[in-house]
N, C-alpha and C positions, 0 to 999 in steps of 0.2 A: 227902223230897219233900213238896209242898203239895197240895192235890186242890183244885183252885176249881169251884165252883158257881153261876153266873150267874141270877139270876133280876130281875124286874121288866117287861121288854118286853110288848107291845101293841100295840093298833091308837087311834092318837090322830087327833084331826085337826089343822093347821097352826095352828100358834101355841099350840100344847099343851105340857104337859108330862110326864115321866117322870122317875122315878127305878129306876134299875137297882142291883140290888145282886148280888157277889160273894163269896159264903161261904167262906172258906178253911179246909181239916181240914189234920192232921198238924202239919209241925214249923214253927216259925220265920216265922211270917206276918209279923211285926213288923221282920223282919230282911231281907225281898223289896224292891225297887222293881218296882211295880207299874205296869200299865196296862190302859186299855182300845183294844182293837181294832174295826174296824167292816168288813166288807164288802158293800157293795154288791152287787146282781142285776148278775151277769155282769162283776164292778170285780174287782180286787185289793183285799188287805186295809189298811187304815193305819190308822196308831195315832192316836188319835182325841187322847187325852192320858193323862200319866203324875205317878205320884206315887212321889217318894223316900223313905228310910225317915226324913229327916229334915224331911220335910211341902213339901219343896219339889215345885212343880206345873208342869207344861208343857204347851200346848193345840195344835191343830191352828190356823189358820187360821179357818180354818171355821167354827169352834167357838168359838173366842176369844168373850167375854162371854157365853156363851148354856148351858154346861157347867160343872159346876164337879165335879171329882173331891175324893173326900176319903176318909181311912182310920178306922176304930172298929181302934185295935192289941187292945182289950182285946176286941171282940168276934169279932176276926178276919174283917172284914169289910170290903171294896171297895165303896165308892158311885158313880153319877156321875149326878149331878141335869143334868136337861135340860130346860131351858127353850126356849120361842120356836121350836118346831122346826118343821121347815121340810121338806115331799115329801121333797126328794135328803138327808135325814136318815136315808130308810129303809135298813135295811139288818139284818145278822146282827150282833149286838155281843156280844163275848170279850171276859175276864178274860184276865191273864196275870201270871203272875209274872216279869219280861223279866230277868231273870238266870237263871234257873235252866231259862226256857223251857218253863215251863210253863202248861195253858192248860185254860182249860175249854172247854163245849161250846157255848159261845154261847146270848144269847135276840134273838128277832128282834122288833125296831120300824119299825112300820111307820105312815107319817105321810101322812094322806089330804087332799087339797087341797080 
């Protein structure tokens, strides 16, 4: 199993930036496709965008140009840089290992207009 650790979130204002990162312990982080999740006050959760073990990347919508994920294999370490962000940005955002379904415990950004 993997144990992810989420950290970076805060209180930005619009058109700010963050970088969130995801600490991975135990076996195999190199070997995961990854993602990050986001949920919204009172929304379901959705994957915001994901990274494969062979560096390929997928974005929401939403997100397209404004996010960009990326992985450190040798530090075992989940990033996703956020740029241009925007109120309906805020929310609880989770690491995950989406194969193995595994998750950390989210940090929460919250983006003030």
């Amino acid at each position: 199993q993997v144990q992810l650790v989420e950290s970076g979130g805060g209180l930005v204002q619009a058109g700010g930036s963050l970088r969130l990162s995801c600490a991975a312990s135990g076996s195999g982080f190199s070997s995961h496709r990854m993602g990050w999740y986001r949920q919204p006050p009172g929304k379901e959760r959705e994957l915001v965008a994901a990274i494969d073990t062979g560096g390929n990347t997928y974005y929401a919508g939403s997100v397209k140009g404004r996010f960009t994920i990326s992985r450190d294999n040798a530090k075992n370490t989940l990033y996703l840089q956020m740029n241009s962000l925007k109120p309906e940005d805020t929310a609880m955002y989770y690491c995950a290992a989406r194969d193995i379904d595994s998750w950390g415990k989210g940090t929460l950004v919250t983006v003030s207009s």
